[in-house]
C-alpha positions in Angstrom: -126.2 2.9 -72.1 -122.3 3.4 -71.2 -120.0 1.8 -73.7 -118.1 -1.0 -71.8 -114.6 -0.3 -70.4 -112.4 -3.0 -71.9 -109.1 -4.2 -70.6 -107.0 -5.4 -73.5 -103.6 -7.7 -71.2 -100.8 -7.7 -73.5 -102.3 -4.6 -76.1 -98.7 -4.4 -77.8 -97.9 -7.8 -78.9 -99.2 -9.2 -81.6 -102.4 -11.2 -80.4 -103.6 -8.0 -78.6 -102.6 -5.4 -81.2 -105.0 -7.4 -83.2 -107.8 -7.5 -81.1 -107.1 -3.6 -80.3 -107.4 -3.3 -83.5 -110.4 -5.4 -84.3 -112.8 -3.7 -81.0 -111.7 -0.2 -82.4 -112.8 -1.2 -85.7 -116.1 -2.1 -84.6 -115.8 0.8 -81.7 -116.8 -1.4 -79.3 -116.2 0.2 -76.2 -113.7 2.5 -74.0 -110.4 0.2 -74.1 -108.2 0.7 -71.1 -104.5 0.1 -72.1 -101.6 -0.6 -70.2 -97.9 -1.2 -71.4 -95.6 -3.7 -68.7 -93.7 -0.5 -67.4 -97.2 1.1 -66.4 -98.6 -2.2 -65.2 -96.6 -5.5 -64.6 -99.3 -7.8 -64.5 -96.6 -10.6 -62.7 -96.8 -8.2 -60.0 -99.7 -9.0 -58.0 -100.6 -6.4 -55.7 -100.3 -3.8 -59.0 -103.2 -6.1 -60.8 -105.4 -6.2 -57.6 -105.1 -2.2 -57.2 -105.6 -1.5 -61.2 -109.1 -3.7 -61.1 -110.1 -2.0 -58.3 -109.3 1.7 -59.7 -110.7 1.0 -62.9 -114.2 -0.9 -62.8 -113.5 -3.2 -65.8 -115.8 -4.5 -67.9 -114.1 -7.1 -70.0 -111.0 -8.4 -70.3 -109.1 -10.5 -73.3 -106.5 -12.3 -71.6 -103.7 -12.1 -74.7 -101.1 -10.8 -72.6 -97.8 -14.2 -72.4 -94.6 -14.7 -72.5 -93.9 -16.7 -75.8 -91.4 -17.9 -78.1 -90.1 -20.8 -80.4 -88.6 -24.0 -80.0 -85.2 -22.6 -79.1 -86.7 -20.0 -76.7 -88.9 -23.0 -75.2 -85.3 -24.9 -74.4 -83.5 -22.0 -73.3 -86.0 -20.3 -70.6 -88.4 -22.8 -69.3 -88.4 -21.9 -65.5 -89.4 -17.6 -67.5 -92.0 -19.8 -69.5 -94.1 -21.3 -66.6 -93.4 -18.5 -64.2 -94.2 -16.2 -65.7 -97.3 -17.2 -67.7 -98.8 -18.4 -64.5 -98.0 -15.4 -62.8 -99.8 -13.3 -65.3 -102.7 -15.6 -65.8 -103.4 -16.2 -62.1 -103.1 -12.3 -61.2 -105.7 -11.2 -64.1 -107.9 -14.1 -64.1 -108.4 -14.2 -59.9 -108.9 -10.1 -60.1 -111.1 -9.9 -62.4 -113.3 -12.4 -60.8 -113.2 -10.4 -56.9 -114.1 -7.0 -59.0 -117.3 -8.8 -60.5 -115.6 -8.5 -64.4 -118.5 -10.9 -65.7 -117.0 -11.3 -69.3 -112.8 -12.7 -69.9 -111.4 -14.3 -72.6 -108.2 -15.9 -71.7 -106.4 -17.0 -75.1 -104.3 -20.5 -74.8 -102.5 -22.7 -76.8 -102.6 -25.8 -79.0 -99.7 -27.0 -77.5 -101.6 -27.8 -74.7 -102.6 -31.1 -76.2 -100.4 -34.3 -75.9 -98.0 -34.6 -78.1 -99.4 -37.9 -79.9 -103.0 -36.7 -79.7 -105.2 -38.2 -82.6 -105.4 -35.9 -85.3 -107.2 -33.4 -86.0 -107.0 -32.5 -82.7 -110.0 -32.5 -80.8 -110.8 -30.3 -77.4 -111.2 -33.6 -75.5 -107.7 -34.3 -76.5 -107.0 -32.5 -73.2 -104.8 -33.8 -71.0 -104.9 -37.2 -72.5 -101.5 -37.9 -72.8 -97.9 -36.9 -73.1 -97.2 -33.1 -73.7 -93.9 -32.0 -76.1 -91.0 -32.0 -74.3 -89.8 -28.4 -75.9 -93.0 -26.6 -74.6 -93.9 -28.4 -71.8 -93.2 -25.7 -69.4 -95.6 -23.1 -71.5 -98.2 -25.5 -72.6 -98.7 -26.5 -68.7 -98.8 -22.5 -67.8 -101.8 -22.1 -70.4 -103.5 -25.3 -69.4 -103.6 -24.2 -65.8 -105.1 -20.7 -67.0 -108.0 -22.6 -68.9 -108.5 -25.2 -65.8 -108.7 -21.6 -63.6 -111.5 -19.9 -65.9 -113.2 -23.2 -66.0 -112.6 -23.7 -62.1 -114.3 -20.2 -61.6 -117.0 -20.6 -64.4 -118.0 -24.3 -61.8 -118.1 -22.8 -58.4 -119.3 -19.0 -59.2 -121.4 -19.2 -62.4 -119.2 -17.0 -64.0 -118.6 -17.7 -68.2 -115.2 -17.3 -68.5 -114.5 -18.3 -72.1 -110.9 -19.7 -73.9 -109.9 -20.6 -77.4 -106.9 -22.4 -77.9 -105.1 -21.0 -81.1 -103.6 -22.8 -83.6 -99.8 -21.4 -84.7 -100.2 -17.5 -85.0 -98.4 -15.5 -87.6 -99.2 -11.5 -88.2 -97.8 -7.8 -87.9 -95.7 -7.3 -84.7 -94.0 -10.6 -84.4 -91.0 -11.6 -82.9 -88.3 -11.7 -85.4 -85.5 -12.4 -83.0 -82.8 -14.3 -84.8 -83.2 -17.5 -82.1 -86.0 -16.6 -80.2 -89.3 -16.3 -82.9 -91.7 -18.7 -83.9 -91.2 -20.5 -87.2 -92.6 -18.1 -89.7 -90.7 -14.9 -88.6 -87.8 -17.2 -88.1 -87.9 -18.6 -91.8 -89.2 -15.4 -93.4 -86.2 -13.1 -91.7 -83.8 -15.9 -92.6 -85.0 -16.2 -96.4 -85.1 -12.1 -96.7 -81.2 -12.0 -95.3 -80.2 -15.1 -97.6 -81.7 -13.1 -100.4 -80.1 -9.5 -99.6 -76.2 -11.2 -99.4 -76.7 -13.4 -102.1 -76.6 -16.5 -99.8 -76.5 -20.0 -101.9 -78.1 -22.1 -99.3 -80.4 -21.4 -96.2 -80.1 -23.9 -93.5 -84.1 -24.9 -91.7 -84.4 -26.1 -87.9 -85.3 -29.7 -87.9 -86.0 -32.4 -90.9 -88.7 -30.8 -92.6 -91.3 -33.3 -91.9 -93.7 -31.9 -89.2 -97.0 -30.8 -90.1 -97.8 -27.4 -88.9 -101.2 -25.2 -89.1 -100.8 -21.5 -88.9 -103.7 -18.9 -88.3 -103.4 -15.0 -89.6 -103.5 -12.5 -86.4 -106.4 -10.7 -87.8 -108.3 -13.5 -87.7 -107.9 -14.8 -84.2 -109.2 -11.5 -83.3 -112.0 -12.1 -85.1 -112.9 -15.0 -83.8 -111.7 -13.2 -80.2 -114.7 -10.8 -80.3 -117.3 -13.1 -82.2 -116.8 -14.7 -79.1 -117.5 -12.9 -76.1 -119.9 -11.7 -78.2 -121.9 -14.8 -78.2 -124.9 -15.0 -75.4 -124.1 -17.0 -72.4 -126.4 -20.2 -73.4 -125.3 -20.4 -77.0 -121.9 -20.4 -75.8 -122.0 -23.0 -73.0 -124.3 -25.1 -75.6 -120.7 -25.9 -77.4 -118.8 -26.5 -74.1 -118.9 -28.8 -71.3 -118.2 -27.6 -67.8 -115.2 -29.8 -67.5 -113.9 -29.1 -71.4 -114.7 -25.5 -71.9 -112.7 -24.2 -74.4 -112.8 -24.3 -78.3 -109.8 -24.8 -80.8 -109.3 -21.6 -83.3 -107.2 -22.2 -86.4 -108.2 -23.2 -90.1 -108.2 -26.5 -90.2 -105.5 -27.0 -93.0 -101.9 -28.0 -92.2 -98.2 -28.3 -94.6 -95.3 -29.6 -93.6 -92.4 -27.4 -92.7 -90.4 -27.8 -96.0 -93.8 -26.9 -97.8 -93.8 -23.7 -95.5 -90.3 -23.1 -96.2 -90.8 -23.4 -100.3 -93.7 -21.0 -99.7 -92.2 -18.2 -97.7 -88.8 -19.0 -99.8 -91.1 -18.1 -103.0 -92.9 -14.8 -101.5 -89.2 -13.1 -100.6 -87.8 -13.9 -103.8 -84.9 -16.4 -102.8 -83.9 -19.0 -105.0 -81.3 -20.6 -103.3 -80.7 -23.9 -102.2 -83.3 -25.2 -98.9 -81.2 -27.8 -96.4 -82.7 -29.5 -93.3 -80.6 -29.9 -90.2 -82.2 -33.1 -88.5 -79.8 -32.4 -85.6 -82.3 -29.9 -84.0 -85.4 -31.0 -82.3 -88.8 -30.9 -84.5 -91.0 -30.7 -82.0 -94.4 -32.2 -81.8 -95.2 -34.2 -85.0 -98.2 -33.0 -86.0 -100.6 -30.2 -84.6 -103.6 -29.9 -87.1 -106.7 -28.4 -84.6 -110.3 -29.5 -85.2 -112.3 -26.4 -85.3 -116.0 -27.8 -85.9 -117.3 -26.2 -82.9 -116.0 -22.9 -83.2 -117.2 -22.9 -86.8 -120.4 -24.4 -85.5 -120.6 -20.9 -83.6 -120.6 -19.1 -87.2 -116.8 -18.0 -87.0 -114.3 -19.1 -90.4 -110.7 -18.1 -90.9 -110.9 -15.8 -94.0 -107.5 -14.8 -94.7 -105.2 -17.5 -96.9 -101.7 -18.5 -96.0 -100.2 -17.2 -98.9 -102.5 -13.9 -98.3 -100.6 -13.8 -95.1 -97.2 -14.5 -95.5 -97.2 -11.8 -98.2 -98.9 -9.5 -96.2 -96.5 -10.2 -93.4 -93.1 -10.1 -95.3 -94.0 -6.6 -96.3 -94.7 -5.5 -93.1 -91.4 -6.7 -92.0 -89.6 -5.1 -95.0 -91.1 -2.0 -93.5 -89.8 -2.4 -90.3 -86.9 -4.1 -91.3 -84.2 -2.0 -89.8 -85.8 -2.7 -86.1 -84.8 -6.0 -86.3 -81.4 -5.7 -87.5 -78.3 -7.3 -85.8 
């Protein structure tokens, strides 16, 4: 039997360096790999000619254009552009080349901002989104309503997991731009080097995040597609078919900040600026059903953020200036 020819979207960022990782650990097939400058998957006659050169198999959709609060604000006609560009070129090519396995990886931002908590799947589009990531969270809710959309009319099993707040090797540590734990991890590591009496967080401290190691999304990518077709449509419903992935344990942003404050090494002083926006509340994901399917985040936070800060010490002089 051939191995299967698997198209990783988005193999050098930090969702699909994992799962490159994770399918070559388990040699799981012939992975076809394209950076942007060899294929721009926004461009939509390139997509159309690659599936048709190179008789895919599977695909795992990781491939976005993401960012934090301040990136949200700053680019939110980039955000939905070009999220759905991406999303609707792989997603509608994959399906006219007969690719009978995808994984298209979301978002929990995709649920209203108030949603009960923990936040279920049917949460979906039962209320108000965040106004900071409304532009992205509506891009990854149209990919999801697509797969499902395609899984309805053709009988195709398009599968999506909606991630929790991802933190690994190969993240964004762009002084304005990152996420919240490259963004506090960088900031602590400079404070510390030059001595800095006080670091300065985003926000009032208060929100409740969850965050999910890399490694272990991209475990629970592949245990996934993994799963037979009726075991996996047993946990869905046609018009709700994707499952939350995170660990089911939140802290509030000064509790993060303590933490990562603790792994570096600084001892300064911690302020809040309530000034800037904090974003959604509370985003704690219920992950029964996924767990139901026999996955379970393995790796701790604290495991994490120390794995992660020397990784970045490693690379450190990338991300200077």
């Amino acid at each position: 039997m051939m191995s299967p020819r698997i198209f990783v979207a988005g193999h050098r960022g930090m969702v699909g360096s994992a799962i490159v990782r994770a399918l070559q650990a388990k040699n799981a097939g012939e992975l076809i790999l394209r950076s942007r400058s060899e294929l721009d998957l926004r461009d939509q006659a390139a997509v159309e000619r690659f599936f048709a050169h190179e008789r895919i198999d599977q695909v795992y959709l990781a491939a976005a254009k993401v960012g934090g609060i301040a990136a949200n604000n700053t680019y939110p006609a980039e955000f939905i552009l070009d999220n759905l560009q991406i999303q609707t070129n792989v997603i509608s090519a994959a399906h006219r080349h007969e690719v009978t396995q995808l994984l298209f990886l979301g978002s929990s931002c995709i649920y209203p901002r108030l949603a009960p908590q923990p936040m279920r799947e049917e949460a979906l589009l039962t209320g108000l989104l965040e106004p900071t990531n409304e532009p992205y969270a509506i891009a990854k809710i149209a990919g999801l309503k697509l797969c499902e959309s395609i899984n309805r009319q053709y009988g195709r099993t398009y599968r999506s997991l909606m991630p929790t707040n991802l933190y690994g090797p190969g993240d964004n540590y762009h002084p304005e731009n990152s996420h919240v734990i490259p963004a506090l991890l960088r900031r602590f590591h400079e404070a510390r080097l030059q001595d800095r009496a006080e670091v300065t967080v985003w926000g009032s401290g208060q929100p409740r995040r969850e965050f999910l190691h890399v490694d272990d999304l991209a475990r629970a990518a592949l245990h996934v597609m993994g799963l037979p077709d009726e075991v996996w449509q047993a946990q869905v419903d046609p018009m709700c078919s994707h499952l939350n992935v995170g660990t089911g344990m939140d802290l509030t942003i000064a509790e993060l900040a303590q933490t990562i404050a603790g792994i570096v090494g600084y001892d300064g002083t911690i302020a809040f600026d309530p000034s800037k926006p904090d974003g959604t509340p509370r985003k704690l994901l219920d992950v029964g059903r996924l767990c139901a399917l026999g996955w379970q985040s393995q790796i701790s936070l604290a495991e994490g953020l120390t794995e992660v800060h020397q990784w970045f010490v490693s690379y450190e002089s990338e991300y200077r200036g």
